[in-house]
N, C-alpha and C positions, 0 to 999 in steps of 0.2 A: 932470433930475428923477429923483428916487428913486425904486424900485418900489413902497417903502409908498408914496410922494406919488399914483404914477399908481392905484394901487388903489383911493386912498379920493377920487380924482377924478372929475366925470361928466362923460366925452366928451359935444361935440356931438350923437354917434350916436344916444345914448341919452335924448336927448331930440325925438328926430324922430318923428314918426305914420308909422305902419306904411300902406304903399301896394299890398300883395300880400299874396294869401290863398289858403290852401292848404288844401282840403276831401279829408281822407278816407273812400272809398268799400268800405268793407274785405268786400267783395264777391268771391267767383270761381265760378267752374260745377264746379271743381275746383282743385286744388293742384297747381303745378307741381312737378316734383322737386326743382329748386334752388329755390324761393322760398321763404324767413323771413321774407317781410312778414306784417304783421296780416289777416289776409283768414281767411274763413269758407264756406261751404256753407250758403245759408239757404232759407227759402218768401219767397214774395211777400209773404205777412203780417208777416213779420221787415223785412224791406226797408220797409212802409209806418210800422212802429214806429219802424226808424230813422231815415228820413225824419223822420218828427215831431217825434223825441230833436233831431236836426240845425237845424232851423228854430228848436229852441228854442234849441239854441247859438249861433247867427249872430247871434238879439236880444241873447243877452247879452254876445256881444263887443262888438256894435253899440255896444250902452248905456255900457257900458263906458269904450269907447274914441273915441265921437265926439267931436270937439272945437268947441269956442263953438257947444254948443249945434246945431250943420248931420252931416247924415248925414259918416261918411266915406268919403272918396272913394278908389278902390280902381283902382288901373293894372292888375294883373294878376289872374286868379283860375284855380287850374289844381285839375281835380280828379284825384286818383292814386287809386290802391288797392293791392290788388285789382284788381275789373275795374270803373272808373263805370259802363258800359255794361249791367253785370247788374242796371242798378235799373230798374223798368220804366217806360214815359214819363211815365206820369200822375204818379211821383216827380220827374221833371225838371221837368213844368211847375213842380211845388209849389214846388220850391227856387231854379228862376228869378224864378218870382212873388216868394216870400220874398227873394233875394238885391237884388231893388230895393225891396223896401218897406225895409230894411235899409240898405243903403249907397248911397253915389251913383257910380251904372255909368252909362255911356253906351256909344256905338259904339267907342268908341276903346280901350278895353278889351280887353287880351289876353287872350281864354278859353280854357283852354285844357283839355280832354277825353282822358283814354287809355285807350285801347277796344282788345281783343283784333281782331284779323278776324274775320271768320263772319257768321252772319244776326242775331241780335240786336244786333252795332254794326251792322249795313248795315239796318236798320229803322229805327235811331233815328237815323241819319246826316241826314236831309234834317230832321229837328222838332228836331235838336240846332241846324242852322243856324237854323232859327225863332228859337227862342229867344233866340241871342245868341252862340252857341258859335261860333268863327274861328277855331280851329287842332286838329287832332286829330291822338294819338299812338298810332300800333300797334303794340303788343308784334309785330313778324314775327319776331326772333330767327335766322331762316334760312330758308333757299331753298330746300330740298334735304329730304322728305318723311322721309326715313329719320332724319334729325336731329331734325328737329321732335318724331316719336315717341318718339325716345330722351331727350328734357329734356320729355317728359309735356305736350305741349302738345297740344292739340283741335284746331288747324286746322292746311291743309294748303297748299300754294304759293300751291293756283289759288283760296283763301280772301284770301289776303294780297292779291296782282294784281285781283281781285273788288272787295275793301273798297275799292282806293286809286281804283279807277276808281268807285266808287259817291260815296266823299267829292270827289271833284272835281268830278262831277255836279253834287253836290247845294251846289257852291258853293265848298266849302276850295280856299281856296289856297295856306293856310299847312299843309303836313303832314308831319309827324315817322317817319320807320320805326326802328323797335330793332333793332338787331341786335349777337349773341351772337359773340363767339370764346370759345378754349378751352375748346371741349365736347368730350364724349367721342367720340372718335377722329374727330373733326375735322379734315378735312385746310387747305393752303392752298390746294387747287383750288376746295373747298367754300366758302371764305370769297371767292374771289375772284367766283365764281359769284354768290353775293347781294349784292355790293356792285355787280355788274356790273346785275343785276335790279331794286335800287332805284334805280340812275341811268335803267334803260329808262323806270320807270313814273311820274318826271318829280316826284319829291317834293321839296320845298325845303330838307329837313332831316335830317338821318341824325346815331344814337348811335351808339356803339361800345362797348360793355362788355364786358370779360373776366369769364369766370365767377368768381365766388368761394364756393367749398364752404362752407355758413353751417349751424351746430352745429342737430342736432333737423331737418334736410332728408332725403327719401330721397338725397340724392348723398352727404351725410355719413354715412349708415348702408352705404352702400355702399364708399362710402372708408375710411373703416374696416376694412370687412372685403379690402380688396386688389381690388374689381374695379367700380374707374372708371376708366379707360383715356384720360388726359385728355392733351393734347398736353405738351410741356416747354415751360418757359420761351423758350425760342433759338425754339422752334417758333410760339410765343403773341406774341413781341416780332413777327415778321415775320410773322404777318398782321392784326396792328395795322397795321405801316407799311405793307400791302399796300392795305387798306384808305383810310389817310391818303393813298396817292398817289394812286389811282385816283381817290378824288372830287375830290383835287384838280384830275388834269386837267380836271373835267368842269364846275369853278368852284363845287364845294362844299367853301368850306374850313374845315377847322378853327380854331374859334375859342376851344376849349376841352379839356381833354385828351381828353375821350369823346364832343366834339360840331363839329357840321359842318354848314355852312348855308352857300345862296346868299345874294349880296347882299340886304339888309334881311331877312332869313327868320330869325333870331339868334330863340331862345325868350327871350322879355324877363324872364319869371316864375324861369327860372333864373340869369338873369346878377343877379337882385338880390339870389339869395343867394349868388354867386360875387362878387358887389360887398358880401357882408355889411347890406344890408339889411336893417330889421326888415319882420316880417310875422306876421300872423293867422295860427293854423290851426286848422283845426275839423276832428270828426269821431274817434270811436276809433282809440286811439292815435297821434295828429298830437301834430306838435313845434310850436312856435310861440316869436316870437322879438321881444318887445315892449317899450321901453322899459327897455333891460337886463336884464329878465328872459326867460329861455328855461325854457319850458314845455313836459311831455307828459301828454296825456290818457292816462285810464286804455283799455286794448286790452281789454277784457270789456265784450261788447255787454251785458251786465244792466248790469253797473254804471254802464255810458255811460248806458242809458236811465232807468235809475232816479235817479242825479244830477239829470238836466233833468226827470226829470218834478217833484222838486222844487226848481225850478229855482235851483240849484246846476253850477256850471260845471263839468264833469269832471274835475278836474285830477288827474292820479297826484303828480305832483313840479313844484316852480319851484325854479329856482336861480336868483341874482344874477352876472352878469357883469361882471366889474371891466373898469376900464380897461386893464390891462395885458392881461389875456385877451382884449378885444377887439379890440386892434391887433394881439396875438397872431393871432388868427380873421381880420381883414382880410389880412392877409400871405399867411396858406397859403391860403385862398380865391380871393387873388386872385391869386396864381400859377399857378394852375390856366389861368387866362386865357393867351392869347396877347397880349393890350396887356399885361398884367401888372396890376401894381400902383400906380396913378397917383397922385403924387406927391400935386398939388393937393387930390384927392378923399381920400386919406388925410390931410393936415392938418386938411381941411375937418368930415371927422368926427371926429377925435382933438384937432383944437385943438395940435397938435406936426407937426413934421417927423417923418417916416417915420427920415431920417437919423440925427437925435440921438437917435432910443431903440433903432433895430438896426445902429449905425455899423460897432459890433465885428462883425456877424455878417456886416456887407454889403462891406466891404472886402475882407475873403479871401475871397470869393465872387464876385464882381469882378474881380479878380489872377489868379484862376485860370480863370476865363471862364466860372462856373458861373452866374453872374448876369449878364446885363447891365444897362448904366444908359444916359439919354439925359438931356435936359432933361426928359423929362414923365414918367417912369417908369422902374421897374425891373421887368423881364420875364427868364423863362428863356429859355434859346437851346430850338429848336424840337426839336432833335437829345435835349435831356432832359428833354421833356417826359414819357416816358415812365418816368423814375424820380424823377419829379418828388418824390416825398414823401420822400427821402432828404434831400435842399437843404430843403424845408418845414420838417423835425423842427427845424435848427437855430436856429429863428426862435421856437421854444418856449424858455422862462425855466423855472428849477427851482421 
């Protein structure tokens, strides 16, 4: 098949309902040094405005995108930010309430919450599980006090160790910790120290992020000027793999470049967009990724609320995603995975063999042992996954 054929083709994919929604909370108490996400500094009054803005967006996705007429039904629902946990409860009932008059959620539903530590997520921890909420994720970033201060975050160890014993309490048992390498002058004593602190405190899930200096950050203003003291490369690779092994032993394995779970604990809301899933999002500046079209709200809370108040969907931009860029996207996405890229599920959305359209790019990648193949997939070897997007790049078309 030729690339104009697969361009003006509609895969499978792009005809399937979207089963996961993705609400931004573009919330913080402050701004961390390294974060460029959308988040703001607001009153409780702004918070109830956008609450409202929000409720109004969910009807209109709703409306939208139900099909034959029955609410739609919705597997996962994760809300990011910022911080969710800066909105104050009586915002959560509102959008709980709102989210089933809206879609159809039951128990079985992956919810999933990411809250800072400290006292405002450990208040709203036990009426988060009321609600519906079964999995929450803590920005800890590190273990080690003098760290935390230097990447500008509010809370302190005995904050992080606090929060995770308050969410178990009060019921999680599905729960997520973040943690940060290559921060400024970060050792690997430092990194093994919190990887050794979130295996104590008995969580089912752990990230791994390396920092990355993002343009308009105080770390960028400081990088710039010569005094961010950040580790080197050779220093950053080994205490990734420092990390990767330790929770290995401890049966938390990675299943994903930056993610690592005991059996059944996998966050489902992200493997559908490592599986390139369509999905909803709502909320100042959220992606969303529908029916071939990939969608971002406008990030200016006026204009978010003025949009829905006449109710008008926020949109900044849509663009149309061809067939070719989608198999494109299924590829590097799901190489990111450790099963990889599963053959059947990629015909199954593309209507093609994975084979006959990247033959050329998978045979000398394969010969040289940068890919491997089986009967049900093609997967990286584990050893590169950490330069994984070098092998990804070549699966892109000009």
């Amino acid at each position: 098949m030729t690339d104009r054929a697969l361009q003006n083709r509609l895969p499978p994919l792009h005809q399937a309902a979207p089963r996961s929604l993705y609400v931004h909370i573009p919330f913080c108490a402050s701004k961390c040094w390294y974060c460029d996400f959308n988040s703001y500094v607001q009153s409780d009054a702004a918070k109830t405005r956008y609450t409202t803005a929000l409720l109004r967006e969910l009807a209109l996705l709703a409306e939208e995108y139900q099909t034959s007429g029955d609410r739609l039904r919705l597997d996962t629902v994760f809300f990011g930010g910022g911080t969710p946990t800066e909105l104050p409860l009586c915002e959560w009932e509102r959008i709980a309430m709102g989210l089933r008059e809206q879609f159809a959620i039951d128990e079985s539903v992956e919810w999933t919450v990411e809250a800072n530590p400290g006292s405002k997520s450990d208040h709203l921890l036990a009426a988060l599980a009321l609600l519906g909420v079964n999995r929450v994720s803590f920005g800890a970033q590190a273990f080690e006090d003098d760290l935390l201060k230097a990447i500008g975050r509010r809370h302190d160890t005995s904050a992080i160790e606090q929060s995770v014993a308050l969410a178990m309490s009060a019921g999680f048992s599905r729960i997520n910790l973040d943690l940060m390498i290559g921060l400024p002058e970060q050792t690997l004593a430092n990194v093994q120290e919190s990887v050794r602190k979130a295996i104590d405190l008995g969580v089912t899930h752990v990230s791994v992020y390396g920092l990355k200096v993002e343009p308009g950050t105080v770390f960028a203003r400081r990088q710039a000027k010569g005094c961010l003291p950040l580790p080197d490369e050779d220093l950053e690779a080994r205490m990734f793999e420092e990390a990767r092994a330790r929770l290995a032993a401890v049966g938390i394995e990675q299943y994903e470049i930056s993610n690592f779970a005991k059996s059944g604990a996998k966050a489902h809301h992200n493997l559908a967009y490592w599986r390139n899933r369509p999905y909803l999002a709502a909320g100042a500046g959220a992606h969303g990724y529908v029916y071939g079209m990939r969608y971002e709200n406008v990030k200016s809370l006026s204009l978010y609320e003025e949009s829905l108040t006449n109710e008008r969907r926020p949109l900044a931009n849509t663009r149309a995603v061809s067939a070719q860029e989608a198999m494109e996207d299924s590829v590097i996405l799901g190489l990111r995975l450790r099963e990889g890229v599963q053959k059947a599920a990629f015909a199954a959305d593309h209507g093609v063999d994975m084979g006959a359209v990247f033959g050329d790019v998978i045979r000398p990648l394969v010969e040289c042992g940068w890919l491997l193949e089986d009967a049900a997939s093609y997967r990286l070897p584990v050893a590169l996954l950490p330069v994984a997007n070098e092998i990804m790049l070549r699966f892109l078309r000009e």
